[in-house]
Every structure is written in structure tokens, then in C-alpha cells.
N, CA, C and O atoms as a DFTB+ gen file, in Angstrom:
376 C
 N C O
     1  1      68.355      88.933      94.348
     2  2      68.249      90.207      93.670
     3  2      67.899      89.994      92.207
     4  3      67.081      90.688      91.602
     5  1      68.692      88.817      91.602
     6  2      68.171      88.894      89.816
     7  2      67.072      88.346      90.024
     8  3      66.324      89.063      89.359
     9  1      66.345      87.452      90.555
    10  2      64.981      86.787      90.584
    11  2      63.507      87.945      90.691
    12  3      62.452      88.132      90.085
    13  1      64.503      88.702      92.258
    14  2      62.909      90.057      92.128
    15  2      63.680      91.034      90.705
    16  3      62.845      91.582      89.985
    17  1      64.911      91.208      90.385
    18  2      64.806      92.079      89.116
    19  2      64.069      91.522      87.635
    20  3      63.573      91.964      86.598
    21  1      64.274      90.660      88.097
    22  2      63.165      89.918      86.682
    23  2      61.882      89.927      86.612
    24  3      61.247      90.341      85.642
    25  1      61.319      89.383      87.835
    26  2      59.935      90.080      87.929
    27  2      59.894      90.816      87.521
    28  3      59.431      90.919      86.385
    29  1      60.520      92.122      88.445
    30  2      60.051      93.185      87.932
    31  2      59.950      93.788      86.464
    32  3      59.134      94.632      86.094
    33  1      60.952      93.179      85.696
    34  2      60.974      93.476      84.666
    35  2      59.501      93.237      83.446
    36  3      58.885      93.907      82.617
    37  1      59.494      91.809      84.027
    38  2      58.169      91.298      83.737
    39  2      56.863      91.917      83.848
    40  3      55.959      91.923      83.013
    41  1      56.902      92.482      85.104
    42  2      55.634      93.612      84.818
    43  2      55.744      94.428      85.140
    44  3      54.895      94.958      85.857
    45  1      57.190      95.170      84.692
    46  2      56.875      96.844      84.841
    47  2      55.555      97.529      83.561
    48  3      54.912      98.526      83.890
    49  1      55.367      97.030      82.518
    50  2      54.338      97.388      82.319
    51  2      52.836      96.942      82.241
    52  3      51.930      97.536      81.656
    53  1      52.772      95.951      82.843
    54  2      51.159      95.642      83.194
    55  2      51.005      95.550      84.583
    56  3      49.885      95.376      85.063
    57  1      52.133      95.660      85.371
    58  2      51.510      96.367      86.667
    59  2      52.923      96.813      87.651
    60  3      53.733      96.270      88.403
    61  1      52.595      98.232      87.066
    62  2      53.866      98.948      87.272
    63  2      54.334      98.760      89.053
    64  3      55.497      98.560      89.405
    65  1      53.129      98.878      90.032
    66  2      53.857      99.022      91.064
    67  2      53.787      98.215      91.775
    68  3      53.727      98.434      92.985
    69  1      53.764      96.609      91.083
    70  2      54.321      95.674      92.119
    71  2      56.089      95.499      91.347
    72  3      57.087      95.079      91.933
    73  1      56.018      95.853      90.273
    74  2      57.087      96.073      89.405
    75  2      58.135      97.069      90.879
    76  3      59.096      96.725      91.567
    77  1      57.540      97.997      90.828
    78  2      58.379      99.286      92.156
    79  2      58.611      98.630      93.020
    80  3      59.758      98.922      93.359
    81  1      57.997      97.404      94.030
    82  2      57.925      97.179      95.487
    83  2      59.111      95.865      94.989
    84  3      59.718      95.199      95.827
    85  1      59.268      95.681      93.502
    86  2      60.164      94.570      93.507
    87  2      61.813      94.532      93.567
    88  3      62.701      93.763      93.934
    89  1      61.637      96.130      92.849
    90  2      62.904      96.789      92.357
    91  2      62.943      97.718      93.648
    92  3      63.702      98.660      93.421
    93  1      62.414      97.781      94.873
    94  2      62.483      98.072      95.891
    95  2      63.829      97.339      97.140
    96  3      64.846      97.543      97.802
    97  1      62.328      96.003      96.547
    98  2      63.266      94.724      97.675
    99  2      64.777      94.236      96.967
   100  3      65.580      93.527      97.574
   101  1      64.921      94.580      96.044
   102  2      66.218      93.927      95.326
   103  2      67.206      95.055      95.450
   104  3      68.423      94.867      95.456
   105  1      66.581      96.339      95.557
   106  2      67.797      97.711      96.434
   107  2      68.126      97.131      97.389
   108  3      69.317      96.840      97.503
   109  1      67.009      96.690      98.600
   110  2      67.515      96.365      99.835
   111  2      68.059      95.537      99.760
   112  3      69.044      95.750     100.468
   113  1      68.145      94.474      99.289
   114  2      69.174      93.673      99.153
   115  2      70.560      93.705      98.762
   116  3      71.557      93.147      99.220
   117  1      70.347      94.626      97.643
   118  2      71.775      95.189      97.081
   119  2      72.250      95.672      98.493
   120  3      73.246      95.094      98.929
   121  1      71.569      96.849      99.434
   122  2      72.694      97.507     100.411
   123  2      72.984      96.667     101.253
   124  3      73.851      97.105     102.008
   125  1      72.529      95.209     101.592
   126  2      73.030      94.203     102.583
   127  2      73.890      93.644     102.198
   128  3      74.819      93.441     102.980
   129  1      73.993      93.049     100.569
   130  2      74.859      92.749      99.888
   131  2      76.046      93.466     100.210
   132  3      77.125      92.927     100.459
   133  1      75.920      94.170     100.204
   134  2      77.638      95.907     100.253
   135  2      77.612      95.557     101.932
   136  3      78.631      95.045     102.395
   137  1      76.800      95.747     102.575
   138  2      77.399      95.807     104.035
   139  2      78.144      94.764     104.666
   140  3      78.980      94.887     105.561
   141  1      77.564      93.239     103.838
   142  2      78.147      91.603     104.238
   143  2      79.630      92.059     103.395
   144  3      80.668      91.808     104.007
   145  1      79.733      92.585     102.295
   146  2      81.173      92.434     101.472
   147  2      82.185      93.498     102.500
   148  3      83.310      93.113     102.820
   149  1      81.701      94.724     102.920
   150  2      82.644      95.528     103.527
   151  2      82.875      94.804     104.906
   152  3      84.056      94.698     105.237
   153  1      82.035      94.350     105.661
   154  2      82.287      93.811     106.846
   155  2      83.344      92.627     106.172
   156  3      84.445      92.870     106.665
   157  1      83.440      91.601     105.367
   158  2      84.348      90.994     104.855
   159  2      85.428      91.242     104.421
   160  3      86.331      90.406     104.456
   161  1      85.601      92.637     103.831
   162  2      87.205      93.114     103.497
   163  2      87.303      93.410     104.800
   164  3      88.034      92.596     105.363
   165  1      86.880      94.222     105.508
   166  2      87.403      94.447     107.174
   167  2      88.368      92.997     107.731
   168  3      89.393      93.122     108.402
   169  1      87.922      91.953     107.393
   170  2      88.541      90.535     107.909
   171  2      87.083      89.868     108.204
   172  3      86.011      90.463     108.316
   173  1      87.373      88.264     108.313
   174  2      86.507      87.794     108.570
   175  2      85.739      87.859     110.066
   176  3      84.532      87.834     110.305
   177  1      86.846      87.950     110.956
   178  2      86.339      88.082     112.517
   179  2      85.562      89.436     112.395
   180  3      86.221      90.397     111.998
   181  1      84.477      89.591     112.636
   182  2      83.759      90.624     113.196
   183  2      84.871      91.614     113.701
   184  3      85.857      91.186     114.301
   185  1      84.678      92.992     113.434
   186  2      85.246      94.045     114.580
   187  2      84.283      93.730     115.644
   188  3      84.576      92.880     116.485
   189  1      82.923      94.475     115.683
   190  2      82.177      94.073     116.826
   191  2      82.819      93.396     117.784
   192  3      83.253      93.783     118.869
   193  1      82.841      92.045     117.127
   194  2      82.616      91.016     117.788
   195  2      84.290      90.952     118.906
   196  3      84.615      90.278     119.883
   197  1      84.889      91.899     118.193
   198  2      86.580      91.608     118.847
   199  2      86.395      93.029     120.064
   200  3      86.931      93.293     121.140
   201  1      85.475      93.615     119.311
   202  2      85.906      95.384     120.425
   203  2      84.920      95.002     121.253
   204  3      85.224      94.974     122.445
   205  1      83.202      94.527     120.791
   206  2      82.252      94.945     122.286
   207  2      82.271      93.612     122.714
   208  3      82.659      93.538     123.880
   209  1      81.888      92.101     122.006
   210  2      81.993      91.291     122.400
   211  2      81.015      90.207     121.863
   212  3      80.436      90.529     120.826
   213  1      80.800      89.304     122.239
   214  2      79.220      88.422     121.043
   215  2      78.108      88.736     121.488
   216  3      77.265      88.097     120.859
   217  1      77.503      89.576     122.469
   218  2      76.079      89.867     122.472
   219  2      76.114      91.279     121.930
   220  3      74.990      91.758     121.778
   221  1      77.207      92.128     121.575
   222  2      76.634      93.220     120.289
   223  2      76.832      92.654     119.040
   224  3      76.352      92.915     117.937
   225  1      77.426      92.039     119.324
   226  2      78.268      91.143     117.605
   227  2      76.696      90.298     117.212
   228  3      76.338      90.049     116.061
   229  1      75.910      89.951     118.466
   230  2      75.065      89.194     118.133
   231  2      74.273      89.971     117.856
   232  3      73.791      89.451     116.849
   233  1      73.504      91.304     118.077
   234  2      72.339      92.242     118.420
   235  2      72.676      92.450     116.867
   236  3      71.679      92.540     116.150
   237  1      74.012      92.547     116.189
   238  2      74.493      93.498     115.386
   239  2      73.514      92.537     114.261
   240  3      72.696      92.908     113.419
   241  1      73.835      91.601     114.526
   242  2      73.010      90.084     113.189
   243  2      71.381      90.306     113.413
   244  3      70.518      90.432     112.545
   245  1      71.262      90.312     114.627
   246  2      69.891      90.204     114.885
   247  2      68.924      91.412     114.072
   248  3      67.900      91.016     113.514
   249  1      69.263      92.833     114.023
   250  2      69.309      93.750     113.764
   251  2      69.400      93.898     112.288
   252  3      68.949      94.910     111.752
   253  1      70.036      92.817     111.504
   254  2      70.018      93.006     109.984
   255  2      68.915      91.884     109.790
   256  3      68.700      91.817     108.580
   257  1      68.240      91.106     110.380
   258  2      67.783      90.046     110.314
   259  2      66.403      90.632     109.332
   260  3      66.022      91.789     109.506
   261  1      65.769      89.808     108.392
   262  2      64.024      90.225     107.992
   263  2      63.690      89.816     108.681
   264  3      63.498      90.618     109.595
   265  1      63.381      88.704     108.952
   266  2      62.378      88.440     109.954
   267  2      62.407      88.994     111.598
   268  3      63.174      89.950     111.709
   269  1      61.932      88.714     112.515
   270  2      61.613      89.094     113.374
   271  2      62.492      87.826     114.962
   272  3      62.231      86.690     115.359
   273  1      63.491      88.848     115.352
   274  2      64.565      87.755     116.456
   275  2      64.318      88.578     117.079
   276  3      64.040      89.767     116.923
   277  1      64.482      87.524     118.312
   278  2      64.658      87.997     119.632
   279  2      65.949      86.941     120.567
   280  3      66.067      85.734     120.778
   281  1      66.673      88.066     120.899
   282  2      67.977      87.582     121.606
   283  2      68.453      87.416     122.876
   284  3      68.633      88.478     123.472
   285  1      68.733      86.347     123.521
   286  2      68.999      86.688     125.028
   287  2      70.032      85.516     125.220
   288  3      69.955      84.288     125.262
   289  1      71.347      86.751     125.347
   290  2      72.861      86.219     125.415
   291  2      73.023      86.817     127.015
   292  3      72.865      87.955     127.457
   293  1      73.402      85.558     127.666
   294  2      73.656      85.421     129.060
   295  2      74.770      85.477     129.450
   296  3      74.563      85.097     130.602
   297  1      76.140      85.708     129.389
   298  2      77.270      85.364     129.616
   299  2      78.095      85.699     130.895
   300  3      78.842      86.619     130.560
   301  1      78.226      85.511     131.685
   302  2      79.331      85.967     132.881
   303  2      80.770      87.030     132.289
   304  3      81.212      88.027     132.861
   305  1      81.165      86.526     131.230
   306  2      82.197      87.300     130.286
   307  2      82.271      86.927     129.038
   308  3      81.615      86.188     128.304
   309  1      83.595      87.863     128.903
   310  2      84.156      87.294     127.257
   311  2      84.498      86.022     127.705
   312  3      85.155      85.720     128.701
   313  1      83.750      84.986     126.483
   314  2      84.787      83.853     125.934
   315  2      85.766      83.270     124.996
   316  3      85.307      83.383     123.860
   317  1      86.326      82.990     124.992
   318  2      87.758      82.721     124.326
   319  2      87.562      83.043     122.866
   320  3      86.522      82.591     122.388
   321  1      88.262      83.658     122.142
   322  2      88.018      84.332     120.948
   323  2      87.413      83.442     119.550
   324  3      86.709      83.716     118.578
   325  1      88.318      81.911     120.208
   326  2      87.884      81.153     119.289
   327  2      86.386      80.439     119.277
   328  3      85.668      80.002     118.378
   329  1      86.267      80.538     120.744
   330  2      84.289      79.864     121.059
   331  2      83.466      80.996     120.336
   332  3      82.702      80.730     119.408
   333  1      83.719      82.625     120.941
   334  2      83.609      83.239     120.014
   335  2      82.909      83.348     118.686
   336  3      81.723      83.222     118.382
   337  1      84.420      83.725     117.703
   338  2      83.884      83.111     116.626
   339  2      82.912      82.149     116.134
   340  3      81.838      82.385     115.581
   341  1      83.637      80.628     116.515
   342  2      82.378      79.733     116.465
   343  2      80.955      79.823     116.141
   344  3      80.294      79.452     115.171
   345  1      80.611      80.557     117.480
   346  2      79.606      80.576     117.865
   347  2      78.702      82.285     117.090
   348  3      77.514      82.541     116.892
   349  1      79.290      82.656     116.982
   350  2      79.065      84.197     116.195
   351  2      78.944      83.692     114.660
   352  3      78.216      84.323     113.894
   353  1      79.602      82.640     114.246
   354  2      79.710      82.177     113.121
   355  2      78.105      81.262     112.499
   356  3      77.248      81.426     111.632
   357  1      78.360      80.505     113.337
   358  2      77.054      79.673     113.487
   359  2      75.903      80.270     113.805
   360  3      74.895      79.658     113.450
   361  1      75.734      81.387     114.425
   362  2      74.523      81.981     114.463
   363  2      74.354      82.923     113.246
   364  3      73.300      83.081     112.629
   365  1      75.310      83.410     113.036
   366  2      75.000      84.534     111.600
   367  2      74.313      83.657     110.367
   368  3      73.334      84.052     109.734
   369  1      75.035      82.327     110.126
   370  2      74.787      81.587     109.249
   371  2      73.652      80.808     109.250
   372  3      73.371      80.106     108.279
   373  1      72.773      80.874     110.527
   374  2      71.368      80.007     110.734
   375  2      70.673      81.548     110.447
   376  3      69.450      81.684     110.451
């Protein structure tokens, strides 16, 4: 967020609207910023991930992702809260 706010700062006046598309992307960032901190006061375990299970917990990551995922969680059931985690952990973080 301070890197595109600097840009932008840099050329809000010799070229105002890449200046806008910068101070754009650094909003969006700000509201992901707020959504990673509230999901964190909630506790660290996912709700998701405790109420529907790790393939919404997973859809839920996939879904904030920029780039472009595609997901295919196979499971017979829930697994143990702690594989779980783990594994909900390790994927959020790649």
C-alpha cells in the first residue's frame, strides 16, 4: 500500500490517472488488509473453516486470491481439526 501510495503521489500531477488506478489498488488493499485483521481478532482458526469445513474455508482464500485459482478439494469428510488447520494454514500462506 505505501509503495503504490507513493507512486501515486509522484505523479498525481504529471499523470493524474495512473496516479487514480494507483490510489485505487492501494484502497483495495487497504479493504483486504481490514478483512485479514478482523478475521484475526475473530481467532486465528478460521470460523469457516470450524462451521462449513476446509473446502469453503478453502473457496473462502481462493476467492480473495488476485490472481486467478482454481480448486478441487476431494475429501470423504471432515478431518481432524488439527490436519485442518495445517493444511488451511499452508494453503492461505502459499
Amino acid at each position: 500500500m505505501g509503495m503504490a501510495l507513493g507512486l501515486a503521489h509522484q505523479q498525481i500531477d504529471t499523470n493524474s490517472q495512473a496516479a487514480k488506478e494507483l490510489v485505487a489498488e492501494a484502497h483495495t488493499s487497504t479493504k483486504a488488509a481490514i478483512t485479514e485483521l478482523r478475521q484475526l481478532t475473530r481467532g486465528i482458526y478460521a470460523s469457516v473453516l470450524e462451521d462449513r469445513g476446509l473446502d469453503a474455508a478453502l473457496s473462502a482464500v481462493a476467492g480473495r486470491s488476485h490472481i486467478p485459482v482454481k480448486l478441487d478439494v476431494d475429501l470423504p469428510g471432515r478431518c481432524e481439526k488439527t490436519a485442518e488447520a495445517a493444511v488451511y494454514f499452508s494453503i492461505a500462506e502459499a
